[in-house]
PDB file of N, CA, C, O and CB in Angstrom:
ATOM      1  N   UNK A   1      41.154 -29.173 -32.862  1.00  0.00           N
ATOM      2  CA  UNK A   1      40.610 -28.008 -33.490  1.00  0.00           C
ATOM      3  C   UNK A   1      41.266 -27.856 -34.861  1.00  0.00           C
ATOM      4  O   UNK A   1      42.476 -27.845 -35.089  1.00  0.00           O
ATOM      5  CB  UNK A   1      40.822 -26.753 -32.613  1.00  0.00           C
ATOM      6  N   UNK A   2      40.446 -27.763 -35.575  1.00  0.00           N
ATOM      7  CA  UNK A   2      40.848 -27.114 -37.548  1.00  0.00           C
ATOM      8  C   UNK A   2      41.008 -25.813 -37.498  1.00  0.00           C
ATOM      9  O   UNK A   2      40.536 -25.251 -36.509  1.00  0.00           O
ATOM     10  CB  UNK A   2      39.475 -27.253 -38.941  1.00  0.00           C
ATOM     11  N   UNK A   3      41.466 -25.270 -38.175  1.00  0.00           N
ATOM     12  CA  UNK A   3      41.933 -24.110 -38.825  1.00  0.00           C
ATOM     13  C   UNK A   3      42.317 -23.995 -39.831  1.00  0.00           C
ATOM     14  O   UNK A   3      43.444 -24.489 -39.791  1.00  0.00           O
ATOM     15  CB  UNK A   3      42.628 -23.643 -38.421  1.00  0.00           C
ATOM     16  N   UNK A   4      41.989 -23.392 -41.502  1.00  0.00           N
ATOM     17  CA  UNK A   4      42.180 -22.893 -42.543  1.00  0.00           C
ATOM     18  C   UNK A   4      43.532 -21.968 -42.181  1.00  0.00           C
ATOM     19  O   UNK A   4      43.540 -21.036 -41.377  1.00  0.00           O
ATOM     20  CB  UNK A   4      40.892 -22.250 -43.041  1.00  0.00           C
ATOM     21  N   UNK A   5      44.977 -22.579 -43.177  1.00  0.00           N
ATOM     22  CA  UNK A   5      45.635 -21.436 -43.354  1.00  0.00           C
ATOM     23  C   UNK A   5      46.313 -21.755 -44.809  1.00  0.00           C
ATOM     24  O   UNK A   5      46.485 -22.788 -45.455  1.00  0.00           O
ATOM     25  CB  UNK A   5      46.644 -21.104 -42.095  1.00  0.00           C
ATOM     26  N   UNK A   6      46.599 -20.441 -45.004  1.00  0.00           N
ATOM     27  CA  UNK A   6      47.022 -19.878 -46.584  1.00  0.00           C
ATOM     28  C   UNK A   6      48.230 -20.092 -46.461  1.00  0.00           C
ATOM     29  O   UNK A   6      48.624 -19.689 -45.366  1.00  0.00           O
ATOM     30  CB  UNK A   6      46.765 -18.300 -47.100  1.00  0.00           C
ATOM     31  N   UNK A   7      49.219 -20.659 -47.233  1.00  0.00           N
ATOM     32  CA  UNK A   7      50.431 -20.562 -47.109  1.00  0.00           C
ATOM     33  C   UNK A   7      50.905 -19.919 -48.820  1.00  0.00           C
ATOM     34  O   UNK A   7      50.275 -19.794 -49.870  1.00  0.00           O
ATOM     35  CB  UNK A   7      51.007 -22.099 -46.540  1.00  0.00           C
ATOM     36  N   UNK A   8      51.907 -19.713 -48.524  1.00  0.00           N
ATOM     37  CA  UNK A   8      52.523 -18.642 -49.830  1.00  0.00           C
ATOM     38  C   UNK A   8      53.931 -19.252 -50.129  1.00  0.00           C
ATOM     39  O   UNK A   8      54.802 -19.033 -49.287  1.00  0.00           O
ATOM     40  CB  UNK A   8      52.763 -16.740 -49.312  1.00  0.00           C
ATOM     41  N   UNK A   9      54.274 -20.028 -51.286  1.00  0.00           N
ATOM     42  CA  UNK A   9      56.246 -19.671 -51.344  1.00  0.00           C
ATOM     43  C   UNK A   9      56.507 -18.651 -51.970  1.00  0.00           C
ATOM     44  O   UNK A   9      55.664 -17.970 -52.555  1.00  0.00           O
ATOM     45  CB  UNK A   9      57.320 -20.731 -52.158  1.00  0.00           C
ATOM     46  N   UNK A  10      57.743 -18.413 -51.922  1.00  0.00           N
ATOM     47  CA  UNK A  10      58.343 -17.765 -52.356  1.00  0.00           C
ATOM     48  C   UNK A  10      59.741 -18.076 -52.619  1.00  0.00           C
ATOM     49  O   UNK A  10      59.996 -19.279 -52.649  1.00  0.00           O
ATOM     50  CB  UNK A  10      58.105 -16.967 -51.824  1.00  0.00           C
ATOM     51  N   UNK A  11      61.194 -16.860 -52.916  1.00  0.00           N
ATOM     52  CA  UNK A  11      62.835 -17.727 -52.885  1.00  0.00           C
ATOM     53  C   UNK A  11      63.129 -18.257 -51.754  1.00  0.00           C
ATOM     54  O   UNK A  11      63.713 -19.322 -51.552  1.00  0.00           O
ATOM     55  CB  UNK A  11      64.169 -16.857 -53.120  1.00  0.00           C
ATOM     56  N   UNK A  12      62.566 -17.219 -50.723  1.00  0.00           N
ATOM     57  CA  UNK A  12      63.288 -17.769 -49.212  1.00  0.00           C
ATOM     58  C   UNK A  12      62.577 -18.297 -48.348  1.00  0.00           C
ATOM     59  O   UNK A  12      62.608 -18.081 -47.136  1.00  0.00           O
ATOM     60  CB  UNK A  12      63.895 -16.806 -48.372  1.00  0.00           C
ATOM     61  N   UNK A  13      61.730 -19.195 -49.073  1.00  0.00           N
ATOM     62  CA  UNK A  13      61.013 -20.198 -48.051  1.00  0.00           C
ATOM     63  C   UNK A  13      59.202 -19.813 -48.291  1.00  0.00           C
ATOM     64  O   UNK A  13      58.752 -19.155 -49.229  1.00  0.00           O
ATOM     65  CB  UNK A  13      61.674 -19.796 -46.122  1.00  0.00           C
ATOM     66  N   UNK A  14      58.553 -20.315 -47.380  1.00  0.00           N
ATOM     67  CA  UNK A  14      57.700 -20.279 -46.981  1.00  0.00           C
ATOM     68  C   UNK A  14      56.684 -19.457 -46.050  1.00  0.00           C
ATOM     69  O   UNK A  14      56.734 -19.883 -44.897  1.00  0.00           O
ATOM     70  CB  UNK A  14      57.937 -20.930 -46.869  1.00  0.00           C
ATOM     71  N   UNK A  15      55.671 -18.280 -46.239  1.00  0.00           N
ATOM     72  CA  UNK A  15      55.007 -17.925 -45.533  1.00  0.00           C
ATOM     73  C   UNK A  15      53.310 -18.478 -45.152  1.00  0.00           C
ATOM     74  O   UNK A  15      52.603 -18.980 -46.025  1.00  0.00           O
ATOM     75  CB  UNK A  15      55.241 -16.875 -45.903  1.00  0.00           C
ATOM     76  N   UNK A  16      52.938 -18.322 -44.012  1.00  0.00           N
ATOM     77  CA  UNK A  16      52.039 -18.871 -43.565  1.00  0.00           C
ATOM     78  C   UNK A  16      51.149 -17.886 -43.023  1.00  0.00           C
ATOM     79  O   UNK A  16      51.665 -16.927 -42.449  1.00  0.00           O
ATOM     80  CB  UNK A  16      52.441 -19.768 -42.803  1.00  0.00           C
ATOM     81  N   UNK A  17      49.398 -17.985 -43.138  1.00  0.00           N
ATOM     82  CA  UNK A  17      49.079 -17.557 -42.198  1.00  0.00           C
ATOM     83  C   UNK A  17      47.463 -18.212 -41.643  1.00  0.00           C
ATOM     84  O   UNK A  17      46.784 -18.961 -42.344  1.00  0.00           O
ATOM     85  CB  UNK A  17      49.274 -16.179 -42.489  1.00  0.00           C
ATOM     86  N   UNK A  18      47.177 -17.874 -40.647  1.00  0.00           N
ATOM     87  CA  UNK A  18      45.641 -18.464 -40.064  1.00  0.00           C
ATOM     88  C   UNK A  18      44.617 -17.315 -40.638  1.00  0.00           C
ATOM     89  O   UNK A  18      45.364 -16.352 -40.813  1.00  0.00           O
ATOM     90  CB  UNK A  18      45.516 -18.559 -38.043  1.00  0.00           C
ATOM     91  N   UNK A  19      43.396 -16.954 -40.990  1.00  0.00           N
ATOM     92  CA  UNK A  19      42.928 -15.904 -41.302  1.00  0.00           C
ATOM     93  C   UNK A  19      41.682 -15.402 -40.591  1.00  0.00           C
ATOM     94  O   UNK A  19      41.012 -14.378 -40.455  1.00  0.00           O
ATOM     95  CB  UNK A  19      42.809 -15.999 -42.491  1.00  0.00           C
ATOM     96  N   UNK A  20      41.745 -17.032 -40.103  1.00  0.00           N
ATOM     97  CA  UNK A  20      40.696 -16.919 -38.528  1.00  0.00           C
ATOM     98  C   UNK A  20      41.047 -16.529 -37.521  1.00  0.00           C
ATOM     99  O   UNK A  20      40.229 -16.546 -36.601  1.00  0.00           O
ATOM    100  CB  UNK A  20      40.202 -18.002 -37.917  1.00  0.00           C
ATOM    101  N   UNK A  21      42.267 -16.070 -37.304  1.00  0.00           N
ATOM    102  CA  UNK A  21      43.013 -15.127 -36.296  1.00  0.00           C
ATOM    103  C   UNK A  21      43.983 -14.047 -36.587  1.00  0.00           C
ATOM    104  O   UNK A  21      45.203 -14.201 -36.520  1.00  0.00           O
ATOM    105  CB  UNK A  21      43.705 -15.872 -35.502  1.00  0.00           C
ATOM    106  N   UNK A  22      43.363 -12.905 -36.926  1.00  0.00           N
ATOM    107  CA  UNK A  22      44.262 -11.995 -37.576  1.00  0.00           C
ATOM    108  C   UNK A  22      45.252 -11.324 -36.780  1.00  0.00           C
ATOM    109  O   UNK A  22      45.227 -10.897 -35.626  1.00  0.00           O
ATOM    110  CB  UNK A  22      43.562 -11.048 -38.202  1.00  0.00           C
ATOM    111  N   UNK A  23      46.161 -11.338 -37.712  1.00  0.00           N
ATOM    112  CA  UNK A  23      47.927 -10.958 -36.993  1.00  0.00           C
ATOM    113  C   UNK A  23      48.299 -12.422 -37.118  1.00  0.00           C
ATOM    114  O   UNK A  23      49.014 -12.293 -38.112  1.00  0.00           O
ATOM    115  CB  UNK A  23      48.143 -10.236 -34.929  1.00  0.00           C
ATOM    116  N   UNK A  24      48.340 -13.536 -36.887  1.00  0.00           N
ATOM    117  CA  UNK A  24      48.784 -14.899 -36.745  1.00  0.00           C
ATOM    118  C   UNK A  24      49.239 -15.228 -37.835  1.00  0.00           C
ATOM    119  O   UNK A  24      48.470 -15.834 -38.581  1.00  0.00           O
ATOM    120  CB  UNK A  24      47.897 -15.814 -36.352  1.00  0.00           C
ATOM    121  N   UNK A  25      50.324 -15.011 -38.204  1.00  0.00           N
ATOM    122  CA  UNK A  25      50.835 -15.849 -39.281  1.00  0.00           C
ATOM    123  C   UNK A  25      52.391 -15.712 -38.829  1.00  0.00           C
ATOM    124  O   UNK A  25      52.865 -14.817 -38.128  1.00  0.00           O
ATOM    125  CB  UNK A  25      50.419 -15.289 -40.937  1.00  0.00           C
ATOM    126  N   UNK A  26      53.040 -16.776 -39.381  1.00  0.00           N
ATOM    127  CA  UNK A  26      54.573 -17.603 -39.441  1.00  0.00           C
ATOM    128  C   UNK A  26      55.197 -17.418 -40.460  1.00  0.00           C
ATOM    129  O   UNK A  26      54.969 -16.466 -41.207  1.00  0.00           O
ATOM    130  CB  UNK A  26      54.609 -19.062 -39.390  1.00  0.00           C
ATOM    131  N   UNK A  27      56.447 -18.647 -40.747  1.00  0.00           N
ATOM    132  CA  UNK A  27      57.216 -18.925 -41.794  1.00  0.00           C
ATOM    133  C   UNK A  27      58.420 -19.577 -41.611  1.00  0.00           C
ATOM    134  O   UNK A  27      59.095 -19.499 -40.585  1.00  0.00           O
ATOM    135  CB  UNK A  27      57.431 -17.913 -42.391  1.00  0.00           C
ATOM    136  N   UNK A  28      58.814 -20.497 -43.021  1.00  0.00           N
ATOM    137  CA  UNK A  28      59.390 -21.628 -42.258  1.00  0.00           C
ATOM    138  C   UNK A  28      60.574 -21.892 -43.463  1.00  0.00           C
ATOM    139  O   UNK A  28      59.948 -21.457 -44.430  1.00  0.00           O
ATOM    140  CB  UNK A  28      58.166 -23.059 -41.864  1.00  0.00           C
ATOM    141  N   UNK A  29      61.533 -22.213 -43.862  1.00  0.00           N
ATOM    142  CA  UNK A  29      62.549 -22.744 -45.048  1.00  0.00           C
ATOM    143  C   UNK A  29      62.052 -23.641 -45.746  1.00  0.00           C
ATOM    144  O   UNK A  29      62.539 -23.956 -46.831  1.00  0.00           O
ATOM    145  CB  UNK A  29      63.799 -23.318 -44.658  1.00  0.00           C
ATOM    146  N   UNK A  30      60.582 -24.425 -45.040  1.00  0.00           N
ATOM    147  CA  UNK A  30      60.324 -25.193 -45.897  1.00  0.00           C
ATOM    148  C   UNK A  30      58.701 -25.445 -45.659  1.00  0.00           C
ATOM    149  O   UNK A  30      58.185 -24.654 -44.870  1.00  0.00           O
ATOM    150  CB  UNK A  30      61.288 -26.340 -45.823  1.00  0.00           C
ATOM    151  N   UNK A  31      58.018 -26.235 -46.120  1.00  0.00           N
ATOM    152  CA  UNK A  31      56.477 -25.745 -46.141  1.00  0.00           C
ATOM    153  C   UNK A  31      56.125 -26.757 -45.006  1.00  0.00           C
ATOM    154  O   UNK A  31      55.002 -26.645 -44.515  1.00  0.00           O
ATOM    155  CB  UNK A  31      55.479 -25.945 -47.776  1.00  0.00           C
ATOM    156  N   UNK A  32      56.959 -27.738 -44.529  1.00  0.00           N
ATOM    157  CA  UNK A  32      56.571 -28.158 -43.019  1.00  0.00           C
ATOM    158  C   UNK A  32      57.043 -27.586 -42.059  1.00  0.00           C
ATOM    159  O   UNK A  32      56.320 -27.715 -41.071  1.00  0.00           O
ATOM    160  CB  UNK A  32      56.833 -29.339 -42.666  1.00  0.00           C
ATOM    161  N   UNK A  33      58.129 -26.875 -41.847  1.00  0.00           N
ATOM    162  CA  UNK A  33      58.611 -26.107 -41.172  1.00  0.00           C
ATOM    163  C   UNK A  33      57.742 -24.920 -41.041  1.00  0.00           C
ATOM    164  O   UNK A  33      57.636 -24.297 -39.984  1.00  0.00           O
ATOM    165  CB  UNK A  33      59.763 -25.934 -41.582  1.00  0.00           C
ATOM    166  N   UNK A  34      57.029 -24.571 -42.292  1.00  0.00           N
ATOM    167  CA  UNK A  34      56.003 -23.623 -41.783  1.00  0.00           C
ATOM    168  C   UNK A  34      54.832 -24.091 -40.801  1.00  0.00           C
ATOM    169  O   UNK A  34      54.442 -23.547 -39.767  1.00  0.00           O
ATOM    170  CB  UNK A  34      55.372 -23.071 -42.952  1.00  0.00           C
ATOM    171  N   UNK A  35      54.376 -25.280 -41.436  1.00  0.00           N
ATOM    172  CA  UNK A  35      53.143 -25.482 -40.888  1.00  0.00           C
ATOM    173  C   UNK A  35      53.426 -25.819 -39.119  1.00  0.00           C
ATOM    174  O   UNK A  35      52.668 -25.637 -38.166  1.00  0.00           O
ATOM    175  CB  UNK A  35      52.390 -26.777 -41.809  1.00  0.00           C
ATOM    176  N   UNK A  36      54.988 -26.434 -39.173  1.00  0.00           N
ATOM    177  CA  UNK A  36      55.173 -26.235 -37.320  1.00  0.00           C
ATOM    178  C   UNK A  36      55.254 -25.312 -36.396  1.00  0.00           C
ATOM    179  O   UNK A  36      55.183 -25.335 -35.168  1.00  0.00           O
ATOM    180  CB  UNK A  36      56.122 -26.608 -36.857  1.00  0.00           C
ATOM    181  N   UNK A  37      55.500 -24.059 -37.603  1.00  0.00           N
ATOM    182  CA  UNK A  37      55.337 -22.699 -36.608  1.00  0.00           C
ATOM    183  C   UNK A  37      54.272 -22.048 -36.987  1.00  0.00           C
ATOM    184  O   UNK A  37      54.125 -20.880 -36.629  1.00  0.00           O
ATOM    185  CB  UNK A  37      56.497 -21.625 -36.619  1.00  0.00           C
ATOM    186  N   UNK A  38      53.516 -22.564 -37.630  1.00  0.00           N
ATOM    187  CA  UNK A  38      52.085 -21.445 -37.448  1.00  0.00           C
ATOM    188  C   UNK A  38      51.276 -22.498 -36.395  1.00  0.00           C
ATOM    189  O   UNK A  38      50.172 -22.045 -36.094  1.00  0.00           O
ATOM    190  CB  UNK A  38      50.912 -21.032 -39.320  1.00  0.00           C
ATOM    191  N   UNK A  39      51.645 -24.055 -35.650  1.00  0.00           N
ATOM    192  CA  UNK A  39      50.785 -24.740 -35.139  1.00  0.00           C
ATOM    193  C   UNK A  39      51.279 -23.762 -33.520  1.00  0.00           C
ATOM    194  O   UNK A  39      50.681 -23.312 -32.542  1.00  0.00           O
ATOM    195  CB  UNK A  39      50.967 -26.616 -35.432  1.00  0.00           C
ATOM    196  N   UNK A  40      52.430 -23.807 -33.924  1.00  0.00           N
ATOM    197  CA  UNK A  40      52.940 -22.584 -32.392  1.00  0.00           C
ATOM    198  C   UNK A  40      52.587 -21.339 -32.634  1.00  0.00           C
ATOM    199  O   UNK A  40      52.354 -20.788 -31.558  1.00  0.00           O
ATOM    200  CB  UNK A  40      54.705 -22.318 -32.013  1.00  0.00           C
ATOM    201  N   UNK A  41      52.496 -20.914 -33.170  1.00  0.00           N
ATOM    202  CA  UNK A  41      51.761 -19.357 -33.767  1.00  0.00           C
ATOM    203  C   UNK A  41      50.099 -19.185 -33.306  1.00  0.00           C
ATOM    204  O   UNK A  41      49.416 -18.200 -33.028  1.00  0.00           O
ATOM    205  CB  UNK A  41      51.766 -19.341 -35.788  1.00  0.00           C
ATOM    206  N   UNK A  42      49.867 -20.393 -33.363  1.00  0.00           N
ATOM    207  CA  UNK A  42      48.261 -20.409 -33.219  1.00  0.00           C
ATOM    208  C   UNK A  42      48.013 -20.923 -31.655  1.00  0.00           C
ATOM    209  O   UNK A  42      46.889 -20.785 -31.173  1.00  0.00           O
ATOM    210  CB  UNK A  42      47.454 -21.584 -34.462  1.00  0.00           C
ATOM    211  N   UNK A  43      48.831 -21.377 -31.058  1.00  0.00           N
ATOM    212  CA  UNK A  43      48.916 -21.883 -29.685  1.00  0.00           C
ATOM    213  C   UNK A  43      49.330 -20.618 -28.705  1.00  0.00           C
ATOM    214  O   UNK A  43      48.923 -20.491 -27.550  1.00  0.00           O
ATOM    215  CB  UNK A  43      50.040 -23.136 -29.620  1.00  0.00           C
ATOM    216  N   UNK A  44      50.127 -19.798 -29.319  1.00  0.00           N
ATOM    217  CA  UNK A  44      50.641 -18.773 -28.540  1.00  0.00           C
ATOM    218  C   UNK A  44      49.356 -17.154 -28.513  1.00  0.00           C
ATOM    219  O   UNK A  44      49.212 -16.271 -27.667  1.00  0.00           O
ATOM    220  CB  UNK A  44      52.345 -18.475 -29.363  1.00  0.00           C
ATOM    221  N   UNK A  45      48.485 -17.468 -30.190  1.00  0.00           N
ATOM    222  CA  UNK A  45      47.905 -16.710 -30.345  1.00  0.00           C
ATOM    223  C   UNK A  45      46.559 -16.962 -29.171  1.00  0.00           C
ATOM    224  O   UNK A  45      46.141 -15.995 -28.534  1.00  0.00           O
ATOM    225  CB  UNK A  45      47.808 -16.663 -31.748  1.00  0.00           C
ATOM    226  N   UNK A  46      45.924 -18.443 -28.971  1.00  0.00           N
ATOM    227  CA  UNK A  46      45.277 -18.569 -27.885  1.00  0.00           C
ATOM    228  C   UNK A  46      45.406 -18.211 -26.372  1.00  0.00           C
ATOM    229  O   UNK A  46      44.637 -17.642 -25.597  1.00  0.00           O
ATOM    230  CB  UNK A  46      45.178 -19.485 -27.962  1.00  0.00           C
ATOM    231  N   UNK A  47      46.727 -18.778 -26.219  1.00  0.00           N
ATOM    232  CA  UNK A  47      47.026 -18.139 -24.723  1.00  0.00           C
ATOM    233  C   UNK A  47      47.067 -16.905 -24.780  1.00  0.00           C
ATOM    234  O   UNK A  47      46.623 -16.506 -23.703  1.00  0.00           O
ATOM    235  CB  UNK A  47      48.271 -18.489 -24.042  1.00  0.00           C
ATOM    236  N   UNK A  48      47.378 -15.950 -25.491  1.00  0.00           N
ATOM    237  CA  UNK A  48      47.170 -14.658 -25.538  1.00  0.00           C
ATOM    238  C   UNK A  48      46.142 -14.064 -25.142  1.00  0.00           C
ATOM    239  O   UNK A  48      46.114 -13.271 -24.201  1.00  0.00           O
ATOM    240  CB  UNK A  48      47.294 -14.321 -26.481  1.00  0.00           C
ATOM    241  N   UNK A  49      44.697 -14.577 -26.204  1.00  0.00           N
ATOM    242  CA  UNK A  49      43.732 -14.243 -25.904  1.00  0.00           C
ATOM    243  C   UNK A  49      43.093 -14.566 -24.450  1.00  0.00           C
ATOM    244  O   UNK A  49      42.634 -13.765 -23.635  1.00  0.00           O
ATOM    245  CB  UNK A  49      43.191 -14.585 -26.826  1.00  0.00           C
ATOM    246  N   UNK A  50      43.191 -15.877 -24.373  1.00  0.00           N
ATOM    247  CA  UNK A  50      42.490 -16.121 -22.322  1.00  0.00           C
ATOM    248  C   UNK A  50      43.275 -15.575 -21.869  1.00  0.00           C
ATOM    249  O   UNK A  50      42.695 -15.082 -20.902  1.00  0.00           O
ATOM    250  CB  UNK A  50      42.385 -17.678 -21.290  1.00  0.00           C
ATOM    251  N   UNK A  51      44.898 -15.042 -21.801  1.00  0.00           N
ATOM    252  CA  UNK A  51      45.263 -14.581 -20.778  1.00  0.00           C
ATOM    253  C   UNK A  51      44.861 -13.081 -20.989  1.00  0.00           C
ATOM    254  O   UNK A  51      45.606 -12.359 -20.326  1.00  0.00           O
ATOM    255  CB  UNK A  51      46.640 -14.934 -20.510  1.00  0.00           C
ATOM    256  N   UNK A  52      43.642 -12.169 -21.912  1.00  0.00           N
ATOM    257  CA  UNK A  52      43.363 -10.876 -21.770  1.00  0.00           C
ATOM    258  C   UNK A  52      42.155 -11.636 -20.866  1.00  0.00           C
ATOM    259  O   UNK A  52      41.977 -11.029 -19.811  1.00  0.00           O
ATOM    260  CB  UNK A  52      43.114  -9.778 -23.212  1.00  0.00           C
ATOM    261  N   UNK A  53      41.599 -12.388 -20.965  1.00  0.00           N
ATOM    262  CA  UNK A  53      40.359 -12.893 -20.170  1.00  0.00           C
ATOM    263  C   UNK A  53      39.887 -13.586 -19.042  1.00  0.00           C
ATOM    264  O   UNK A  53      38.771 -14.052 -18.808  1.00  0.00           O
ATOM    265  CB  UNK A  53      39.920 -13.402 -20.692  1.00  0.00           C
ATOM    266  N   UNK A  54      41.185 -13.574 -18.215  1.00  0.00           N
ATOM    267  CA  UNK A  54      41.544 -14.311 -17.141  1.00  0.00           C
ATOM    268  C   UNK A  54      40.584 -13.826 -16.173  1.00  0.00           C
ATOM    269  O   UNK A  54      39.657 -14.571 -15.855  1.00  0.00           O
ATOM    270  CB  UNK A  54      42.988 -14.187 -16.743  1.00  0.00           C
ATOM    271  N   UNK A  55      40.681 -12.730 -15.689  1.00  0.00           N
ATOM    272  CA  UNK A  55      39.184 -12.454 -14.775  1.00  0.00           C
ATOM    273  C   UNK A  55      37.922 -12.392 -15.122  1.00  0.00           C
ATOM    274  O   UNK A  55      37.017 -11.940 -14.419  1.00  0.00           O
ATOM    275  CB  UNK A  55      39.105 -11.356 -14.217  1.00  0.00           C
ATOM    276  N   UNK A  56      37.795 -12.955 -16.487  1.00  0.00           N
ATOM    277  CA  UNK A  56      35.627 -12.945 -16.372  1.00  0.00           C
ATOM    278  C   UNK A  56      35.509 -14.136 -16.869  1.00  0.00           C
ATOM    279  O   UNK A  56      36.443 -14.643 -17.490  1.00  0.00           O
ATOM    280  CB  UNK A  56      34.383 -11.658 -17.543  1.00  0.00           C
ATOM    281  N   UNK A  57      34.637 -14.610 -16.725  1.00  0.00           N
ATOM    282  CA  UNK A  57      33.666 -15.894 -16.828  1.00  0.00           C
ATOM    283  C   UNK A  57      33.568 -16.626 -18.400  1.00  0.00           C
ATOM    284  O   UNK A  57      32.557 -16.365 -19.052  1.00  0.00           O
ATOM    285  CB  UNK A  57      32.035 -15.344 -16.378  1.00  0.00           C
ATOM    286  N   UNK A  58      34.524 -17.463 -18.960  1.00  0.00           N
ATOM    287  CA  UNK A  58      34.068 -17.874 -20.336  1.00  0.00           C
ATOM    288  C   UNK A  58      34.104 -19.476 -20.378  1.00  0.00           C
ATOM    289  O   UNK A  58      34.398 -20.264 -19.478  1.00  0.00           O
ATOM    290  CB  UNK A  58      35.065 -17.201 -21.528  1.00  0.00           C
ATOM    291  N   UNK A  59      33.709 -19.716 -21.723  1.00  0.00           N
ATOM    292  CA  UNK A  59      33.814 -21.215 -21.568  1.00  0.00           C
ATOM    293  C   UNK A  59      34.190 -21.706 -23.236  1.00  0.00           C
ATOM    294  O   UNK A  59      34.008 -20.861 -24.112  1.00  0.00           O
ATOM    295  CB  UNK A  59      32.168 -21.937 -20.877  1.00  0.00           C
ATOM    296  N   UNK A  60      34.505 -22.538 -23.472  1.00  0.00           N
ATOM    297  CA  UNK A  60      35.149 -22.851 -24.553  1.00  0.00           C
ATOM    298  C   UNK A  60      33.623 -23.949 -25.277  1.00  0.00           C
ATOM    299  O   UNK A  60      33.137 -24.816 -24.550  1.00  0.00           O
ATOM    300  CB  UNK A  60      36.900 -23.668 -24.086  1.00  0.00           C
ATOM    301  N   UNK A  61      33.055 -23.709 -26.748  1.00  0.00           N
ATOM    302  CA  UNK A  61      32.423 -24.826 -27.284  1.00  0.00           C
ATOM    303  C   UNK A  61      33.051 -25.191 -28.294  1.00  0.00           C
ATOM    304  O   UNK A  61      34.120 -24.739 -28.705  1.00  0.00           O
ATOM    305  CB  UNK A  61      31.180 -24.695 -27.585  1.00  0.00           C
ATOM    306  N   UNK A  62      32.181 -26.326 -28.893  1.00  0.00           N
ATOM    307  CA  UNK A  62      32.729 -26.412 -30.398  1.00  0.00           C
ATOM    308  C   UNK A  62      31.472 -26.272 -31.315  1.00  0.00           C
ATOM    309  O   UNK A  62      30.327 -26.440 -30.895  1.00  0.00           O
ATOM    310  CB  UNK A  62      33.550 -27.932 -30.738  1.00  0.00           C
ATOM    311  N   UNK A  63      31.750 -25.985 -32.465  1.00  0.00           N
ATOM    312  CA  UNK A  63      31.113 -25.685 -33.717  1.00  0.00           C
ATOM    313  C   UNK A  63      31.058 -26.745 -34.923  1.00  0.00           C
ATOM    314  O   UNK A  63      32.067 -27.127 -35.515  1.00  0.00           O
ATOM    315  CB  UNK A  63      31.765 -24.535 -34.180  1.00  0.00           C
ATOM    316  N   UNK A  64      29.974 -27.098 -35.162  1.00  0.00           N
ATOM    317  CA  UNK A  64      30.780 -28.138 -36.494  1.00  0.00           C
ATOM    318  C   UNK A  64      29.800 -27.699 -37.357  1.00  0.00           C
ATOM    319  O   UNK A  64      28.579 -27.614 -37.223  1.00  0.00           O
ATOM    320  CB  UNK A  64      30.905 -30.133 -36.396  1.00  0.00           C
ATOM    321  N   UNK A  65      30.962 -27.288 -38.773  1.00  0.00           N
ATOM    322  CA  UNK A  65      30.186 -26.607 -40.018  1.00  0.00           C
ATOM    323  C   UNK A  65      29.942 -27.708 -40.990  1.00  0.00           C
ATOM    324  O   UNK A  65      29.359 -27.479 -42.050  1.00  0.00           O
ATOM    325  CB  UNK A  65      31.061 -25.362 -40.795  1.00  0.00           C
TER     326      UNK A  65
END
């Protein structure tokens, strides 16, 4: 799966965020260090969501733009 994210520097490193999942964003000392915690940022942000959806019926597709 792809995902578009914005990353930002700044003095103290690196901020990150996904914008296809709002609230989801990271930050890292360095701009790979970001991108390894927004790939956990975005993994944690999924389980989040199925685990609000655990009792009803969904199914996962894909999209290609």
């Amino acid at each position: 799966m792809k995902y578009t994210v914005v990353i930002k520097a700044s003095d103290e490193g690196y901020s990150i965020a996904c914008p296809a999942l709002p609230g989801c964003w990271s930050q890292g000392k360095t701009e790979e260090e970001a991108v390894a915690n927004i790939v956990e940022a975005i993994q944690d942000y999924q389980a989040a969501v199925l685990d609000t959806f655990k009792n009803e019926q969904y199914r996962e597709i894909e999209i290609a733009i």
